[in-house]
C-alpha positions as CSV (number, residue, x, y, z in Angstrom):
1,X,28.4,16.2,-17.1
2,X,31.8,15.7,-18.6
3,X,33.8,17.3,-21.5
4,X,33.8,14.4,-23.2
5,X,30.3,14.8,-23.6
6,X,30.3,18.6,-24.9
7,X,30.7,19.9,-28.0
8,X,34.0,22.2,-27.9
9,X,32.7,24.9,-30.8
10,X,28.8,24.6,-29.1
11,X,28.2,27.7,-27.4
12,X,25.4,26.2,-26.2
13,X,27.6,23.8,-24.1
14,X,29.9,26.3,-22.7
15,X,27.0,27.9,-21.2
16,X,25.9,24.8,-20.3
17,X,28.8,23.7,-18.8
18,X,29.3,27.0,-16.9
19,X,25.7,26.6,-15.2
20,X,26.8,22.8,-13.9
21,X,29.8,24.7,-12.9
22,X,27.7,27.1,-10.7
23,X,25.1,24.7,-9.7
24,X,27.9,22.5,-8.0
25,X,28.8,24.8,-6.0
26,X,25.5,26.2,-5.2
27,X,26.2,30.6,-6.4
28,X,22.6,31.1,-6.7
29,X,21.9,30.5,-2.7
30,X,25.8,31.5,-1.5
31,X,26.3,35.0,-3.2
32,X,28.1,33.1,-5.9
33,X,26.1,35.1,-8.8
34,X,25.4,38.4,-6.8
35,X,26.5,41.0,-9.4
36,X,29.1,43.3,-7.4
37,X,30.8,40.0,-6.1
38,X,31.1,39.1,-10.1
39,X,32.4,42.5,-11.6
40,X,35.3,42.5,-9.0
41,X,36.1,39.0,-9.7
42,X,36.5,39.8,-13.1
43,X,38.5,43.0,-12.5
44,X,40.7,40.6,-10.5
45,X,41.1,37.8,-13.5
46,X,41.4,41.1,-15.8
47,X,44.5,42.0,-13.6
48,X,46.0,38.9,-13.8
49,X,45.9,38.9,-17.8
50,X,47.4,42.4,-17.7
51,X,50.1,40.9,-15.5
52,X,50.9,38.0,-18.2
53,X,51.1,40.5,-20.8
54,X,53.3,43.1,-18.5
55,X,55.7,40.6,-17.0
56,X,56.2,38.8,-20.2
57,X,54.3,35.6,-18.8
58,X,53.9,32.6,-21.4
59,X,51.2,32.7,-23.9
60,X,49.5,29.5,-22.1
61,X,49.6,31.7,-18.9
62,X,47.7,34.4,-21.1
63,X,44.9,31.9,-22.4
64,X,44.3,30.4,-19.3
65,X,43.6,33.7,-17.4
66,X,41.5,35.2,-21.0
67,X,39.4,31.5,-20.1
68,X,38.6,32.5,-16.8
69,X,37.2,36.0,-17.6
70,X,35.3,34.4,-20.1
71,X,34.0,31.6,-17.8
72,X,33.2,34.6,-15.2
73,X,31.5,36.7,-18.0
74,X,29.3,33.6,-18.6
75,X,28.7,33.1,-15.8
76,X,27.6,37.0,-15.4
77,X,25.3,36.5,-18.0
78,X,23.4,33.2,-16.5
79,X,23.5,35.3,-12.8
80,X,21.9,38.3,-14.5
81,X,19.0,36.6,-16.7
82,X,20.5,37.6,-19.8
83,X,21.4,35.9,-23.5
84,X,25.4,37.0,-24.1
85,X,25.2,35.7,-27.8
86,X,22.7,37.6,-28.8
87,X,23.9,40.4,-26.8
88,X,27.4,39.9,-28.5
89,X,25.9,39.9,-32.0
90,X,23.7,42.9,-31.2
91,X,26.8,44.7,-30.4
92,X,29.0,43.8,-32.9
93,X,26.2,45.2,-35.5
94,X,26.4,48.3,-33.9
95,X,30.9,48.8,-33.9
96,X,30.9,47.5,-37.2
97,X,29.0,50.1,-38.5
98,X,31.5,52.6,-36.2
99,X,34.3,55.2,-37.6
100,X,37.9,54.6,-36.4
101,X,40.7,57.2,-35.4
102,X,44.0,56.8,-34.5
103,X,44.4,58.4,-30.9
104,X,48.3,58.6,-29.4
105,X,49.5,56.7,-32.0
106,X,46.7,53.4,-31.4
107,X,43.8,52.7,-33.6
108,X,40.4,53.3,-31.0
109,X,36.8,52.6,-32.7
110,X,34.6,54.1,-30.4
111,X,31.1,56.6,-30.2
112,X,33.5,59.6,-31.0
113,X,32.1,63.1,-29.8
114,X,33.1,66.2,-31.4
């Protein structure tokens, strides 16, 4: 499988292209997709956007590190048996409906508890 083949705007071909990614290298049999390994993987890539952002890295720098926590959180979602796009548009159904308040000065839109 190449890029040239995909369509870039195909969700359907990122995932795709993710699962080649992880069959090459075999993560099913090797601990590659075991869950624990994966959430501090992307605590790691999630540290290393936080140090673009605090060290005044370049914007490229930021992207490329944003690509590889979302590679790793589809990735996440073939390891765990789970669709991410419908989870994605289950969630965003249930924000949008959310309140927002402005907490130290920064807009949060959360489940706020009185």
């Amino acid at each position: 499988m190449s890029t040239r083949d995909l369509n870039p705007d195909s969700y359907q071909d990122m995932l795709s292209y993710v699962q080649a990614f992880h069959d090459k290298h075999d993560f099913k049999n090797t601990g590659g997709e075991e869950l624990t390994y994966r959430i501090a993987l992307m605590a790691e890539e999630l540290g290393e956007m936080s140090a673009c952002v605090t060290k005044g890295k370049s914007k490229d720098d930021l992207a490329e590190e944003t690509a590889d926590l979302l590679i790793l959180l589809l990735g996440t979602a073939i390891s765990a048996d789970f669709d991410l796009q419908q989870a994605f548009w289950h969630k965003m159904d249930k924000i949008m409906k959310r309140e927002s308040k402005m907490v130290n000065g920064r807009i949060r839109v959360s489940e706020f508890r009185d």
